[in-house]
N, C-alpha and C positions, 0 to 999 in steps of 0.2 A: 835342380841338380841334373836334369838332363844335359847331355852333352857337354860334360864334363870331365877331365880326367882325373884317374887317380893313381896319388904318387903318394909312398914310392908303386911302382908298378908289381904287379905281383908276378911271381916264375911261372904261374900258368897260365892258360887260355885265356880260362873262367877264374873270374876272383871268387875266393874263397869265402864264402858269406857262412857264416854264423849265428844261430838266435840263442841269444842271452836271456834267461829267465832268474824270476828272483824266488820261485818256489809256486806260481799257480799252475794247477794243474792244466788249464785250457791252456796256456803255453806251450806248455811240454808237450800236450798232444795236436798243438797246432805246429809246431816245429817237427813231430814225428809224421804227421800226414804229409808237410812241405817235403819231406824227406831230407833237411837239412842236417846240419851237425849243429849240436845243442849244449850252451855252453850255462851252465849251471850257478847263480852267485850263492853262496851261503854265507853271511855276515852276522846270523844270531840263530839259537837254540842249537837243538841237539842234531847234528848233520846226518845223522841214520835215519832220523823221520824223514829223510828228502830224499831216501832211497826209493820210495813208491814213481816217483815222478820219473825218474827213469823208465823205471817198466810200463808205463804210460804210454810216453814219448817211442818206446821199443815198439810197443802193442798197436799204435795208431799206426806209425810206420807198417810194422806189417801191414795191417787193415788196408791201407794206401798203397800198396803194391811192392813199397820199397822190401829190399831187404837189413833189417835190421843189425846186421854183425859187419856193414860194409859204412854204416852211420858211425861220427863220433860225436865222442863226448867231452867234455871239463868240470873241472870244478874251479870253482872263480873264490877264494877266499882273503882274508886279510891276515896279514900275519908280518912275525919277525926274525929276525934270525941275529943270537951274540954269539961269544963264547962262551958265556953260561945263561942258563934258563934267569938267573936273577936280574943280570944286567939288559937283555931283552925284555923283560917284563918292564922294569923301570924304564929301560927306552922309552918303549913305544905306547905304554899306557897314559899319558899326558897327550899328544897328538891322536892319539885311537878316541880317549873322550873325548877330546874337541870337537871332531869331527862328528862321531855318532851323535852329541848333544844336540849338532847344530841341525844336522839328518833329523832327529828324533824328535825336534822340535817342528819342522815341516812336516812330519807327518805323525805325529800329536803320542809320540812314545814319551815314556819319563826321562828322565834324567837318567845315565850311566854311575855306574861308582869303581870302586877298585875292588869291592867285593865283588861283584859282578863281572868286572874285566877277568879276575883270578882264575872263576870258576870257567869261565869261556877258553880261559888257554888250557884247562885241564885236558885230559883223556878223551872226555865228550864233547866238548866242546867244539864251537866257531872257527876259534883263532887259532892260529898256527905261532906262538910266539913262545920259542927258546931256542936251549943249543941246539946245533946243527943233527945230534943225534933223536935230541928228543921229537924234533921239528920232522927228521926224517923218519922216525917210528909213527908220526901219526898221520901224514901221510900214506906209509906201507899201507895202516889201520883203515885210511879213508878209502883208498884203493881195492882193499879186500872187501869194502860195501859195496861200489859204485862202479868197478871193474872200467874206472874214466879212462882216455887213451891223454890227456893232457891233466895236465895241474899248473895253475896261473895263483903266485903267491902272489901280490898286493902291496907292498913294505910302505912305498911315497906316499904317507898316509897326513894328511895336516902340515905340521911343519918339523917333517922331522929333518935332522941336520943333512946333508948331504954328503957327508964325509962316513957319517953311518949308516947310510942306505949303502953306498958304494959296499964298503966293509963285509955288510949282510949280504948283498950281491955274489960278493968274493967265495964267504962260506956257503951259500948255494949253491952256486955251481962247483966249489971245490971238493965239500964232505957232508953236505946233502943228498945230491942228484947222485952220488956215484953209490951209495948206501939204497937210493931209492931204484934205480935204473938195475942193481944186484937183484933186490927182494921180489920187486915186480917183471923182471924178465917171462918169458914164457920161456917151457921147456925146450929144448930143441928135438927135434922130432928123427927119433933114429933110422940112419939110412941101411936098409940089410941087404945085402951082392942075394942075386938069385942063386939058388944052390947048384951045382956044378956037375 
C-alpha cells in the first residue's frame, strides 16, 4: 500500500483515520493513546455495557497527552428503518439472521432466532430496527449514554432488496436525523452586551 493513492480524496490535508473497535478494551485504550477518533461497533448485547470503553479510550488519551474533548467518537450499529416498527422488523429480520448465522458460525456463536432478533430491537438492545420515531428515540437514548459526535446505521445488511434500503435511507435523513439533530443539540451559549 505504499505509494498509493486514495480516492475519493479527502477535503483535508491529513486523511481522516479512524480506529474501529468491536468492544475490547486494549482497543479503546490503544486508539485513546494514538489519540485517534474511535469509532465503536455494537452488533449484540446490551449497548450501556460498552459505555466503560469509552471512558477508557478518554482516560488513556489523556494519559497520552491528547486532549480528550477535541477526540471523536461513533457508534457503528445495525439497524432498520419503515414506516412502522412491524414492517421493519419483518424486513430486515430474514437478511440480519443470515448474516449473523453466517458471522456466528465463524466465530463459533449459536445460531440467531426471531426471539432473539425481537428482544435486540427493544429499548435495550443492539439493533436499531423500526419507525423513524422509535429508531430516533433510541438513538436520542444511545447518545445520552455515549455522548458519540456520529451515529453510522448499517441497513445493506445480507440481501436485503434495494428498493428498501433506498426507502429507509429516505426516512433517515427525512424524520430521523431531524428529530435526532433537535434532541441532541447542545445549548446555545448566551451572549450578554457589557453593561453600559
Amino acid at each position: 500500500i505504499n505509494d498509493r493513492g486514495v480516492y475519493p480524496r479527502p477535503f483535508q490535508d491529513r486523511l481522516p483515520v479512524w480506529i474501529a473497535i468491536g468492544g475490547t478494551p486494549q482497543s479503546a485504550a490503544r486508539a485513546g493513546a494514538l489519540g485517534l477518533p474511535l469509532a465503536l461497533a455494537i452488533i449484540g448485547g446490551e449497548p450501556a455495557r460498552f459505555a466503560p470503553l469509552f471512558d477508557l479510550y478518554r482516560e488513556a488519551a489523556k494519559r497520552a497527552g491528547s486532549d480528550p474533548a477535541g477526540l471523536a467518537t461513533s457508534i457503528n450499529v445495525h439497524g432498520f428503518i419503515a414506516e412502522t416498527t412491524e414492517q421493519a422488523a419483518d424486513d430486515f429480520y430474514g437478511p440480519q439472521a443470515e448474516v449473523m448465522n453466517r458471522i456466528g458460525r465463524e466465530r463459533g456463536w449459536g445460531p440467531t432466532s426471531r426471539a432473539h432478533f425481537d428482544q435486540s430491537r427493544g429499548p435495550t438492545g443492539a439493533l436499531f430496527v423500526g419507525s423513524p420515531e422509535q429508531v430516533a428515540e433510541k438513538i436520542v437514548a444511545q447518545h445520552k449514554i455515549f455522548g458519540n459526535d456520529r451515529f453510522l446505521l448499517q441497513m445493506a445488511i445480507g440481501t436485503m432488496p434495494h428498493a428498501k434500503i433506498m426507502k429507509a435511507i429516505e426516512l433517515y435523513g427525512t424524520r430521523v436525523a431531524p428529530i435526532v439533530r433537535k434532541e441532541t443539540a447542545k445549548p446555545a451559549t448566551a451572549v450578554t452586551s457589557p453593561a453600559a
